[in-house]
Residue frames relative to the residue before (quaternion, step in Angstrom):
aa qw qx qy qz dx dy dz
X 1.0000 0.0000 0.0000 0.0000 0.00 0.00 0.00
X 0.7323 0.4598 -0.3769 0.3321 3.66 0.89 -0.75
X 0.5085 0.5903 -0.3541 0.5174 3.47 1.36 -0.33
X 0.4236 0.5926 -0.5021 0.4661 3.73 0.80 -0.89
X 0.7460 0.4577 -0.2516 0.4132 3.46 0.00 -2.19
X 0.8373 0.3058 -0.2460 0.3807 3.29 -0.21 -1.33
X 0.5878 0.4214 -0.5377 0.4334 3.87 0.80 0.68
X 0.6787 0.4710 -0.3376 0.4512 3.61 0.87 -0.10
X 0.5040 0.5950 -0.3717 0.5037 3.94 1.98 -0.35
X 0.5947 0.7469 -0.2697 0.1258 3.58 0.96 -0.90
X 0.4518 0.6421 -0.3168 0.5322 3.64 1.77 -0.39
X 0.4543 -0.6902 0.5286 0.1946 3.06 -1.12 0.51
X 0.6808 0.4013 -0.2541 0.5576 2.97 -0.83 0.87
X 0.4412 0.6698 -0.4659 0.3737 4.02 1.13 -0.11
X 0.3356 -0.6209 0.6461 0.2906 3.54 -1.18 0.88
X 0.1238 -0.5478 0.8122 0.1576 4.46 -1.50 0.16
X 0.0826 -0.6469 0.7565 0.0485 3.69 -0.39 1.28
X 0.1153 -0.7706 0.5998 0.1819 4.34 -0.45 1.26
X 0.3516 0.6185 -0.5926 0.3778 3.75 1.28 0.59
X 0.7722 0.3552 -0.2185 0.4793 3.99 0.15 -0.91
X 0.5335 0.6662 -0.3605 0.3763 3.81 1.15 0.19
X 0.5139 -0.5288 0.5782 0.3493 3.85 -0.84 0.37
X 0.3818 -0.6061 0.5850 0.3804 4.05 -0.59 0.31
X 0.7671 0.2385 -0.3711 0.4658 3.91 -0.04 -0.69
X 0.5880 0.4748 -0.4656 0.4605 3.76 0.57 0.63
X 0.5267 0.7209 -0.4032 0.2008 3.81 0.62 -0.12
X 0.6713 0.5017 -0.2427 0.4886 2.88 0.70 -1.73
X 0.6287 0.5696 -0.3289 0.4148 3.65 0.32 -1.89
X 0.9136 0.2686 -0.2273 0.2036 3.76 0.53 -1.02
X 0.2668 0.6627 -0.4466 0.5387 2.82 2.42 0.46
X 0.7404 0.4331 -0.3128 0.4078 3.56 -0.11 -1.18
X 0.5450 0.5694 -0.3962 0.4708 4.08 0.73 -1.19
X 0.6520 0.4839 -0.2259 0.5381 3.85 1.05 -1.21
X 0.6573 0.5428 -0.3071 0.4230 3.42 0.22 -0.59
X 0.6716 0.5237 -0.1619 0.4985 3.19 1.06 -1.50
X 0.7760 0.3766 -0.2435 0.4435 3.30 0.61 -0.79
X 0.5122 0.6353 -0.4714 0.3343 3.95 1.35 -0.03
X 0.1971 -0.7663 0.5763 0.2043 3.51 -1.07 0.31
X 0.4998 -0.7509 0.1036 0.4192 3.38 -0.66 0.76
X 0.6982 0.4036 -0.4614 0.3698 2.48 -2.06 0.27
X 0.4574 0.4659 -0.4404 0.6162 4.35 1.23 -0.04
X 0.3235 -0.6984 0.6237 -0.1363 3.33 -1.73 1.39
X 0.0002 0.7325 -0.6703 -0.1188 3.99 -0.95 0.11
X 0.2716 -0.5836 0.6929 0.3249 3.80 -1.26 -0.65
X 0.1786 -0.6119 0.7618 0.1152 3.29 -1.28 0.34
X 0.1130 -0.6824 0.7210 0.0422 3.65 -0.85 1.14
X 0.0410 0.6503 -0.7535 0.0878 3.88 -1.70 1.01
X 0.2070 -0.5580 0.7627 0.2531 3.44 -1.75 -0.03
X 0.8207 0.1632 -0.3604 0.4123 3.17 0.09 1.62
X 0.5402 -0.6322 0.3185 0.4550 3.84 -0.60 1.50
X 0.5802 -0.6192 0.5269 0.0475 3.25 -1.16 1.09
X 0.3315 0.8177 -0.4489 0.1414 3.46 1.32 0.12
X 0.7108 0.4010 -0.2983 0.4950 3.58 0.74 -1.13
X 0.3828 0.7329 -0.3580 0.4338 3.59 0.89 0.49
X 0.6149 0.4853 -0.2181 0.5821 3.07 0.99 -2.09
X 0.4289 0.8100 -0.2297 0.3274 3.53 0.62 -1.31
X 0.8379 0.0512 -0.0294 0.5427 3.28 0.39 -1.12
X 0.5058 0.5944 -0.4389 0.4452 3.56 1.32 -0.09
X 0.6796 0.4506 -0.2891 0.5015 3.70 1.57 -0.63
X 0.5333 0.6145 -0.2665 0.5167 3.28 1.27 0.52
X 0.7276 0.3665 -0.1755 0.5527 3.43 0.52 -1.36
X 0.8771 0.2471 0.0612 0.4072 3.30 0.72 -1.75
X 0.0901 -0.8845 0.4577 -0.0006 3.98 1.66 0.70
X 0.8496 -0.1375 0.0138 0.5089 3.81 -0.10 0.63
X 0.5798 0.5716 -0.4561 0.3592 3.53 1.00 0.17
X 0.6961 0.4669 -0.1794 0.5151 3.87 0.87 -0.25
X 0.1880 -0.6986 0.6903 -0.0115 3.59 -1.38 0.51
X 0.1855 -0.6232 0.7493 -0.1257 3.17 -1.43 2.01
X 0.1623 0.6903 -0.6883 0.1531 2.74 -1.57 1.18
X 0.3335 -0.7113 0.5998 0.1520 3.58 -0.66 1.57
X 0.3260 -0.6875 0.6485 0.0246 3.35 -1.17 1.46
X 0.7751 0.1414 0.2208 0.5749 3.40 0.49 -1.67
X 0.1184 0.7328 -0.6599 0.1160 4.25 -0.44 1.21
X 0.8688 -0.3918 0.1922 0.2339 3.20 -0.38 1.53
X 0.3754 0.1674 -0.8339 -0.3683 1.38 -2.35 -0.71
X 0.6527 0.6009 -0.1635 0.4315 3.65 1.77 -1.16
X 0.7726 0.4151 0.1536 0.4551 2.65 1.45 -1.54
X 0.1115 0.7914 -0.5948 0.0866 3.60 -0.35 0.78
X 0.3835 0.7498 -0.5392 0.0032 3.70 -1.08 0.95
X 0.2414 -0.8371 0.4906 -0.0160 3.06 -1.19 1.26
X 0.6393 -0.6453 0.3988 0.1256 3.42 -0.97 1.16
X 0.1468 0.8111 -0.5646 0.0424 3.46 0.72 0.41
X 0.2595 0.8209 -0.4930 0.1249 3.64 -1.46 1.14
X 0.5168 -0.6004 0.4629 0.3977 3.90 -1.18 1.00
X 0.4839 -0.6092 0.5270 0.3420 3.48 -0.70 0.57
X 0.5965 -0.6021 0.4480 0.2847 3.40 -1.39 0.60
């Protein structure tokens, strides 16, 4: 099933809304999405809560290869631009 998702997440410009997600499926399908972006292609990750320990591990896994950019900080709402540089 997560591959299902993450072939249909793969366009740029896709929204991951992690409200309608299983928790032990998020992360795996943020990153699967990531992985699959070529550069310069972009997604949003939507949460009702700042995505910070995210960023977190994206500065881990992915140390200068990626771009974060709050669109939308709450209070309800959090989205963030995740993307492969160009």
């Amino acid at each position: 099933m997560k591959q299902q998702i993450t072939d249909q997440l793969t366009a740029p410009g896709t929204t991951i809304d992690v409200r309608s997600i299983p928790r032990t499926m998020r992360h795996p399908l943020i990153f699967d999405t990531f992985d699959q972006l070529a550069p310069g292609q972009f997604f949003h990750v939507v949460s009702d809560h700042d995505p910070r320990p995210l960023r977190y591990l994206f500065d881990v896994r992915y140390f200068n290869i990626f771009t974060w950019d709050y669109v939308e900080t709450g209070p309800d709402i959090w989205r963030v631009r995740v993307g492969r540089p160009g």
